[in-house]
PyMOL CGO cylinders between C-alpha atoms (Angstrom):
from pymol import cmd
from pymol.cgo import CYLINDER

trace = [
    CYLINDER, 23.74, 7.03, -1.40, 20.80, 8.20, 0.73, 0.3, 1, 1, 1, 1, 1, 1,
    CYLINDER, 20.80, 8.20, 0.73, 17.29, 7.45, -0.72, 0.3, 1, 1, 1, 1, 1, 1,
    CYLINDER, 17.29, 7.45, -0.72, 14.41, 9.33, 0.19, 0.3, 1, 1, 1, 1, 1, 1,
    CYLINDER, 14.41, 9.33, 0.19, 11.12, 7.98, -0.94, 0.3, 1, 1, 1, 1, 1, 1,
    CYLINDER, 11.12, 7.98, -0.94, 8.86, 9.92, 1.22, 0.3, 1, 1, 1, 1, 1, 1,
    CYLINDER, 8.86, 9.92, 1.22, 5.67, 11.03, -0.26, 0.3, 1, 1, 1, 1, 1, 1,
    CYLINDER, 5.67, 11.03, -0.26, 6.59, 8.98, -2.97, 0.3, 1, 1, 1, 1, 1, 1,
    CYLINDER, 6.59, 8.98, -2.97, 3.51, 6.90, -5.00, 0.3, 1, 1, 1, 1, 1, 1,
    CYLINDER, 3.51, 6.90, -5.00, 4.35, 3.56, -6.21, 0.3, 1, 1, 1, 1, 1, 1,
    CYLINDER, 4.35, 3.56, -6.21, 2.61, 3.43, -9.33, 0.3, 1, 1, 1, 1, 1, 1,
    CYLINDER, 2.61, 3.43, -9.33, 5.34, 1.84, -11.53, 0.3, 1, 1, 1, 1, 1, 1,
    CYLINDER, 5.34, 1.84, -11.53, 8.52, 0.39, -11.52, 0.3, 1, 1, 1, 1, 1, 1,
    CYLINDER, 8.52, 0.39, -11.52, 9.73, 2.85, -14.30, 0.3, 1, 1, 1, 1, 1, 1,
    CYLINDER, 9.73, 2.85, -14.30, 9.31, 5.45, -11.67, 0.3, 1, 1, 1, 1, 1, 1,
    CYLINDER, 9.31, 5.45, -11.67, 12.20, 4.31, -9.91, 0.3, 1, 1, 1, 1, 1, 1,
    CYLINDER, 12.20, 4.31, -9.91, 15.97, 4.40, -10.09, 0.3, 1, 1, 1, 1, 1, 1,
    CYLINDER, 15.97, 4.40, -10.09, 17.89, 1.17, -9.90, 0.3, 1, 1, 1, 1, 1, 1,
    CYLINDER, 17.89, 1.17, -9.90, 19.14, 2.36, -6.83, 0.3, 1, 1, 1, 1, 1, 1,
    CYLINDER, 19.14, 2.36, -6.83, 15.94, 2.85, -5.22, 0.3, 1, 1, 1, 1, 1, 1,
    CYLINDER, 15.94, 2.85, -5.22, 15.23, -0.79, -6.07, 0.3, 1, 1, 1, 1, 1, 1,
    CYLINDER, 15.23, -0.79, -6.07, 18.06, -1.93, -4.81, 0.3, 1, 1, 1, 1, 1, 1,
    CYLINDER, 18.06, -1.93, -4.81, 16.85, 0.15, -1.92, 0.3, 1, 1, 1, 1, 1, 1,
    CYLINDER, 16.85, 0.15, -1.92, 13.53, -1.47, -1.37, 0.3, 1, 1, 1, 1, 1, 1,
    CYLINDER, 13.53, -1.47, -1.37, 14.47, -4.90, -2.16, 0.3, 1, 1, 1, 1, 1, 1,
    CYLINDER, 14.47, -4.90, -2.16, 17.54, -5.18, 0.43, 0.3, 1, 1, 1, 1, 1, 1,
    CYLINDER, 17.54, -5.18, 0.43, 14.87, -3.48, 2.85, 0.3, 1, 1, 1, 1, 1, 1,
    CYLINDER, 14.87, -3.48, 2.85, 12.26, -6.05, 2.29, 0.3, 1, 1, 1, 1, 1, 1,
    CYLINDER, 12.26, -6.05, 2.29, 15.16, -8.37, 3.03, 0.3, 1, 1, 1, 1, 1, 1,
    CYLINDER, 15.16, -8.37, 3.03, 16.39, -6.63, 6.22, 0.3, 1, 1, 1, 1, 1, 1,
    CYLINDER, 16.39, -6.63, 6.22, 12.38, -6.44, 7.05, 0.3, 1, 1, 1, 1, 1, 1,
    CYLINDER, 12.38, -6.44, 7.05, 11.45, -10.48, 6.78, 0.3, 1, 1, 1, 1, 1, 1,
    CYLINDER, 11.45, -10.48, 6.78, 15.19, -11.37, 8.65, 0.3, 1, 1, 1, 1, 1, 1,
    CYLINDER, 15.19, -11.37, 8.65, 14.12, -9.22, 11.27, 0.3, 1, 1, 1, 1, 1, 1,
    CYLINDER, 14.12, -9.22, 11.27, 10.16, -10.68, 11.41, 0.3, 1, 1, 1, 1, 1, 1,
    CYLINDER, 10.16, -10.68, 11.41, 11.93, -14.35, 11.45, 0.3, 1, 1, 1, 1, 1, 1,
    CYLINDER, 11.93, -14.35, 11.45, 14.09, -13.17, 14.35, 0.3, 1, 1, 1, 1, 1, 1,
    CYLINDER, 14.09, -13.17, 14.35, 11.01, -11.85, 16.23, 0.3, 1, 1, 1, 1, 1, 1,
    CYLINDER, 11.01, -11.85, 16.23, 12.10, -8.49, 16.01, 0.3, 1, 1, 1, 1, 1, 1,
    CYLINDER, 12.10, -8.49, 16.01, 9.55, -5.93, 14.56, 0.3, 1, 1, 1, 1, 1, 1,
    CYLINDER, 9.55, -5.93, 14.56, 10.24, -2.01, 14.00, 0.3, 1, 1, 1, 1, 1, 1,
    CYLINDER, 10.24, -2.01, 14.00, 6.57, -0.80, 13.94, 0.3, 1, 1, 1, 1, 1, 1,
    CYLINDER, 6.57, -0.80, 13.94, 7.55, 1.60, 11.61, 0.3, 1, 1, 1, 1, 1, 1,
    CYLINDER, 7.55, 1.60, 11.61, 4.16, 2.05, 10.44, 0.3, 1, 1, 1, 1, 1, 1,
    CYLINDER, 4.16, 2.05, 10.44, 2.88, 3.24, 14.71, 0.3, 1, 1, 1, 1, 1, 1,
    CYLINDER, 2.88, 3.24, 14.71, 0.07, 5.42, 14.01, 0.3, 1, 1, 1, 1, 1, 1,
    CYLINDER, 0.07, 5.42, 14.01, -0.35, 5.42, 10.38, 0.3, 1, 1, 1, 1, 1, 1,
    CYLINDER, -0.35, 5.42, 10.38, -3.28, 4.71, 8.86, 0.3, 1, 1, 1, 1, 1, 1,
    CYLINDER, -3.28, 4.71, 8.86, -3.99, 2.17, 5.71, 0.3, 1, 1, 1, 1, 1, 1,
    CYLINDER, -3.99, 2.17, 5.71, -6.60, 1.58, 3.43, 0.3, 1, 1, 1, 1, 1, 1,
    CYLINDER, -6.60, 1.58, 3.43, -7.02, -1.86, 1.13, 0.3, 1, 1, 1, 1, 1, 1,
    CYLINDER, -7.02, -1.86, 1.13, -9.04, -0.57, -1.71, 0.3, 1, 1, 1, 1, 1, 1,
    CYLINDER, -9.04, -0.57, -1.71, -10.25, -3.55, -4.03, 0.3, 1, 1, 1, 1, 1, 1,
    CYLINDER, -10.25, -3.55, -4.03, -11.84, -3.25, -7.00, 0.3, 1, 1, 1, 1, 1, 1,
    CYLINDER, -11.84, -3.25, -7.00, -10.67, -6.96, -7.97, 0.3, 1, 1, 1, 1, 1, 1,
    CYLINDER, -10.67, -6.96, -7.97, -10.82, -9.46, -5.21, 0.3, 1, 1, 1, 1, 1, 1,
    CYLINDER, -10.82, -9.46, -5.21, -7.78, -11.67, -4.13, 0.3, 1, 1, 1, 1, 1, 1,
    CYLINDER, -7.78, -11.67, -4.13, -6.94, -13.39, -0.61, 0.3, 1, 1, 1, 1, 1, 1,
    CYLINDER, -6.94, -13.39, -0.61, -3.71, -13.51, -1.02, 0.3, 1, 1, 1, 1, 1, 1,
    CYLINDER, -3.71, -13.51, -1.02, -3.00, -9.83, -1.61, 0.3, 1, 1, 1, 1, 1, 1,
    CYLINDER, -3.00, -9.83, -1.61, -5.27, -8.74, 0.89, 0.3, 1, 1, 1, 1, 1, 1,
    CYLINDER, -5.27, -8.74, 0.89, -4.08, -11.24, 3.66, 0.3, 1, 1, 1, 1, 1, 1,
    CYLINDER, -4.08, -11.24, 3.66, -0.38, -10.18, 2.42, 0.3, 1, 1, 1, 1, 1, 1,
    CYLINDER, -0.38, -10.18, 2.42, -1.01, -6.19, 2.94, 0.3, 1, 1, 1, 1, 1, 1,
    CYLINDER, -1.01, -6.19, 2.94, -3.11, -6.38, 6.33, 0.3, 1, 1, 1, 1, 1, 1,
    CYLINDER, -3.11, -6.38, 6.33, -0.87, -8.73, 7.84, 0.3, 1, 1, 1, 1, 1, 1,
    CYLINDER, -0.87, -8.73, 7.84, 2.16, -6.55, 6.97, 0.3, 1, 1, 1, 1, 1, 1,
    CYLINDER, 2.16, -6.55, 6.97, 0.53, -3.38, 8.08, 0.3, 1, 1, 1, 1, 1, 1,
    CYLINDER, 0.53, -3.38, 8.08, -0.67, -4.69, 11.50, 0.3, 1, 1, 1, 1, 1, 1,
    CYLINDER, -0.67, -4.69, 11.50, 3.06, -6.05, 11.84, 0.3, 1, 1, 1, 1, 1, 1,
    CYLINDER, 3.06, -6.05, 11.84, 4.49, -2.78, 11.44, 0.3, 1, 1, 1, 1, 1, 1,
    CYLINDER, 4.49, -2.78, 11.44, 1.48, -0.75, 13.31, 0.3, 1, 1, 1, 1, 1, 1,
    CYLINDER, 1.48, -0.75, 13.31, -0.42, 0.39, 11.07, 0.3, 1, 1, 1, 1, 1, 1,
    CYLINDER, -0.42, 0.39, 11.07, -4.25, 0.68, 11.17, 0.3, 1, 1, 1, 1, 1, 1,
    CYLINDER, -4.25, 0.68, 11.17, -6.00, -1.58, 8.09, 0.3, 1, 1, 1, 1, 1, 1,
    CYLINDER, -6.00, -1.58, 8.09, -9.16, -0.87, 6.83, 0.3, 1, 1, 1, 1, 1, 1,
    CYLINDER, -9.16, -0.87, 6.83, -10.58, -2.72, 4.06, 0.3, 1, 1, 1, 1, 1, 1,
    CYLINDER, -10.58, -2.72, 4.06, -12.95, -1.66, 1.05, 0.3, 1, 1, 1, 1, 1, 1,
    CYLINDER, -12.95, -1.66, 1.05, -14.11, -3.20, -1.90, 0.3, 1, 1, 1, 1, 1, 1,
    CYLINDER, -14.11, -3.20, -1.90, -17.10, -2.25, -4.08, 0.3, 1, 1, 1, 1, 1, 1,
    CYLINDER, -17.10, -2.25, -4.08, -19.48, -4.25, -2.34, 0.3, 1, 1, 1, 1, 1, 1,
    CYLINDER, -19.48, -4.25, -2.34, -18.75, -2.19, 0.78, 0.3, 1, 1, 1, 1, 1, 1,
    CYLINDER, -18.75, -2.19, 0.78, -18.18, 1.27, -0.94, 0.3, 1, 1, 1, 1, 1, 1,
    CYLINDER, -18.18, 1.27, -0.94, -19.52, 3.48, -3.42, 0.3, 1, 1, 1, 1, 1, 1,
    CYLINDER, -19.52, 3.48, -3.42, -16.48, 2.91, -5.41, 0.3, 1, 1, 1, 1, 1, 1,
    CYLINDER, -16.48, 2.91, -5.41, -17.21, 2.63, -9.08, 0.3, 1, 1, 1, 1, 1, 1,
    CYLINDER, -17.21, 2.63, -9.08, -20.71, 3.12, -8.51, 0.3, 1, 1, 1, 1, 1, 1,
    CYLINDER, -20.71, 3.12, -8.51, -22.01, 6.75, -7.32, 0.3, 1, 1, 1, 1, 1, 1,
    CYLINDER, -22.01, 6.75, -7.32, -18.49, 8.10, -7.30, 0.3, 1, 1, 1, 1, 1, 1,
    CYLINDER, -18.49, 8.10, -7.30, -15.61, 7.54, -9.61, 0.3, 1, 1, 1, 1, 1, 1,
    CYLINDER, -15.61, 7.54, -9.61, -12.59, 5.33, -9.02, 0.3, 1, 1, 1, 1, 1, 1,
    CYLINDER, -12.59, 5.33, -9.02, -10.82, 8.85, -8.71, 0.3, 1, 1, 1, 1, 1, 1,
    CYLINDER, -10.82, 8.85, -8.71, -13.20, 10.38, -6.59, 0.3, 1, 1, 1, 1, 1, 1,
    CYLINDER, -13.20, 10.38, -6.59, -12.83, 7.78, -4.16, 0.3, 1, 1, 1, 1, 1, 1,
    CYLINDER, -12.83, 7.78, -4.16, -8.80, 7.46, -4.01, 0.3, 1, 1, 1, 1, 1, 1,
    CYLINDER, -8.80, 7.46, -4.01, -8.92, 11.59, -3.35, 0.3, 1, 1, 1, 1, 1, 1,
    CYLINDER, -8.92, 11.59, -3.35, -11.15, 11.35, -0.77, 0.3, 1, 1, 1, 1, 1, 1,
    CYLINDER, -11.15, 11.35, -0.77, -9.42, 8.87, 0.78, 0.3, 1, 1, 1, 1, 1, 1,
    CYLINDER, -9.42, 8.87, 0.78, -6.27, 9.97, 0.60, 0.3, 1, 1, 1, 1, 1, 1,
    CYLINDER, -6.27, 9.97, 0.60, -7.25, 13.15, 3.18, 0.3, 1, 1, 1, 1, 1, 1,
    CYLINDER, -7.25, 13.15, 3.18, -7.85, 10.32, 5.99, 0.3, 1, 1, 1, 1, 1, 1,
    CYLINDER, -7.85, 10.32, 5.99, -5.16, 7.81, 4.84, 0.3, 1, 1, 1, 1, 1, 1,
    CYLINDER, -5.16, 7.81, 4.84, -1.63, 7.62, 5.13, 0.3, 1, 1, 1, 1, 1, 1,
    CYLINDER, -1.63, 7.62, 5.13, -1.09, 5.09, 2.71, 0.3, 1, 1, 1, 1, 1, 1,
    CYLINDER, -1.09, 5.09, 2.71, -3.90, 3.69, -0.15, 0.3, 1, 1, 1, 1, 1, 1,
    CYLINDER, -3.90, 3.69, -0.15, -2.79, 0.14, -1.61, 0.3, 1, 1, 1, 1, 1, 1,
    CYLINDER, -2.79, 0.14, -1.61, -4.91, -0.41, -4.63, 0.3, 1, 1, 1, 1, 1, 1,
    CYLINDER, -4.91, -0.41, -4.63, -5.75, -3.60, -6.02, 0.3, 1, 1, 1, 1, 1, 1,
    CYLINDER, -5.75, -3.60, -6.02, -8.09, -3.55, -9.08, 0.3, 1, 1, 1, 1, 1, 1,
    CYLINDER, -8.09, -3.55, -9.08, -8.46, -4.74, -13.06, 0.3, 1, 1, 1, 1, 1, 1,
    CYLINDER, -8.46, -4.74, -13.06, -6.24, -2.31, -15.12, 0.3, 1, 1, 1, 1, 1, 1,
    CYLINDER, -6.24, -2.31, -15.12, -2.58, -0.28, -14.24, 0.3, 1, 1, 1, 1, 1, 1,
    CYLINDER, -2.58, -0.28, -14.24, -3.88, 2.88, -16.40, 0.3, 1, 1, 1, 1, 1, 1,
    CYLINDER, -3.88, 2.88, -16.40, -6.55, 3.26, -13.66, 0.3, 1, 1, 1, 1, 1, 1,
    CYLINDER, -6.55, 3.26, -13.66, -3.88, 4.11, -10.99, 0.3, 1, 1, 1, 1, 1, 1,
    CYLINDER, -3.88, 4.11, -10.99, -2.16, 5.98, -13.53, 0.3, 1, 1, 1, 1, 1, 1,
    CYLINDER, -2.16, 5.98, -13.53, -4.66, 8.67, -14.05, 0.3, 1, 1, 1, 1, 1, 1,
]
cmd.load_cgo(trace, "trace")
């Protein structure tokens, strides 16, 4: 079966069939054999990705920007004490904006409903 998860969000994992986690997982796999083997796909070339933090964590954010920048992608980083996020513009606000100059938003912050709405 062919899965198509363009212009897809992931919000939740309920949003997914089983076979589009199957999907993802065996291409994570395929992904980190192929890093190991020093083979990279750059299937991210020219795309551009913003880290949006709300709640703060090294990992994650090391995780994402090193995963980007292996695939091509542009990384920029926000968090509240370098945005207006939260403060003179809503959470929402922010994420639609954002989404005009972004390919792809990764979200990290304190509660799932957030990214729901």
């Amino acid at each position: 079966m062919a899965v198509n998860l363009k212009g897809r969000s992931f919000l939740t994992l309920m949003d997914f069939t089983k076979e589009e986690i199957r999907y993802l997982l065996d291409l994570s796999h395929d992904l980190k054999a192929k890093k190991r083997s020093g083979i990279f796909n750059y299937g991210l070339k020219g795309k551009n990705i913003v880290l949006l933090f709300e709640k703060t964590s090294t990992r994650t954010r090391c995780a994402f920007e090193v995963a980007a920048l292996e695939e091509g992608a542009h990384v920029t980083f926000l968090d509240s004490g370098s945005s207006q996020m939260g403060k003179k513009e809503t959470l929402e606000d922010t994420a639609k904006v954002l989404g005009r100059f972004y390919d792809g938003i990764e979200y990290r912050g304190y509660k799932q409903q957030v990214v729901e709405d």
